[in-house]
Residue, then its C-alpha position, 0 to 999 in steps of 0.5 A: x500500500x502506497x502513501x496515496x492509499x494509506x492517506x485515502x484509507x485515513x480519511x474513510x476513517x476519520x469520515x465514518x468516525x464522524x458519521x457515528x458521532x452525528x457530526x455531519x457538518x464535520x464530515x461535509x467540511x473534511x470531506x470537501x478538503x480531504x478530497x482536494x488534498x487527495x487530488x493535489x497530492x496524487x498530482x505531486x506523487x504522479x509528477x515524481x513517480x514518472x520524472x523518476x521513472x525518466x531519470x532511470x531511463x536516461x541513467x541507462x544509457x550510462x552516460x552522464x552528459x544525457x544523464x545530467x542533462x535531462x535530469x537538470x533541464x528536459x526533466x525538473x520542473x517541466x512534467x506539465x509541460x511534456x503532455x497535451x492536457x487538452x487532448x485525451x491522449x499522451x501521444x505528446x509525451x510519447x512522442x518525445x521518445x521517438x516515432x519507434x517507441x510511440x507507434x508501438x505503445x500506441x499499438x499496446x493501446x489499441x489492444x488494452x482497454x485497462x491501458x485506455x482507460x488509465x489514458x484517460x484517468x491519468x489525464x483526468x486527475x492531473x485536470x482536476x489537479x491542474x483546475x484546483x491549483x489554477x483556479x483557486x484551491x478553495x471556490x472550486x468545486x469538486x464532483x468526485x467522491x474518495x471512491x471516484x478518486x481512489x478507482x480513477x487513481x488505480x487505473x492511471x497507475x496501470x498506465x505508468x507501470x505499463x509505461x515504465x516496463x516497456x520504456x526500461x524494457x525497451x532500452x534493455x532489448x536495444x542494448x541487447x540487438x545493437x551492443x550499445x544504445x543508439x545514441x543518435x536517436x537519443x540526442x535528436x530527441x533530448x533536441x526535442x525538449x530543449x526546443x519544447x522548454x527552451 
């Protein structure tokens, strides 16, 4: 159990403790901030989880001028700006690994409907993250319950471990055909986000 569910749990129990009590105007309050909180940190721990999941990627190469490189420019501070959050897809940020990776994920897409719909919660959550921080934390409404949040914050996670596996994988098999990683291909696609960052 993660830290995510162990802070969902926390809250379900504090809100039926209070159920039981008669203190229903207590459980509304918490429960209208508790779930803010929820999603505010959901948006944090996914932000990291995928930037660690970059850093591993980039420190496989076994070179620390991609390494340094990506984890000081491409990677901190710009996980918002790798993905489209207009579209209902993450072919943005697929793309930023070149056309290879992204077709064949793309085609793993087509194939897996827990993978789509893990797309789609996982853009779901960083809108509703990315609506509270823009728009006033407090007057916005938030139409989701802790179940809601909890179901939408186990599908996206299918989604990023899948990624995880096939990006690391991918560099594994790379290394395994062609002795050593491309390197070309990796530095045409860190060009890519410095022209996006820059």
């Amino acid at each position: 159990m993660d830290i995510i569910h162990k802070k969902i749990n926390e809250i379900v129990e504090i809100e039926e403790y209070l159920q039981t009590q008669g203190e229903l105007g207590y459980k509304l309050t918490l429960g209208e901030f508790s779930r803010k909180y929820i999603i505010l940190s959901i948006g944090s721990y996914i932000e990291d989880r995928i930037s660690n999941i970059l850093k591993k990627y980039f420190e496989s190469f076994n070179n620390s001028i991609i390494s340094n490189f990506t984890n000081k420019f491409a990677i901190e501070r710009n996980f918002y700006k790798m993905f489209d959050w207009k579209s209902d897809t993450i072919s943005h940020f697929l793309n930023l690994f070149g056309d290879e990776f992204k077709e064949n994920f793309e085609e793993k897409i087509k194939l897996d409907k827990k993978l789509e719909d893990g797309i789609l919660s996982f853009i779901q959550l960083i809108r509703y993250r990315n609506n509270l921080i823009h728009r006033n934390v407090l007057s916005q409404q938030l139409d989701l319950s802790i179940s809601d949040i909890q179901n939408l914050y186990n599908s996206s996670f299918y989604m990023i471990d899948i990624f995880e596996r096939d990006l690391l994988s991918y560099v594994e098999a790379r290394i395994i055909c062609c002795s050593t990683v491309n390197l070309d291909e990796s530095l045409e696609n860190l060009a890519k986000c410095y022209l996006m960052f820059k």
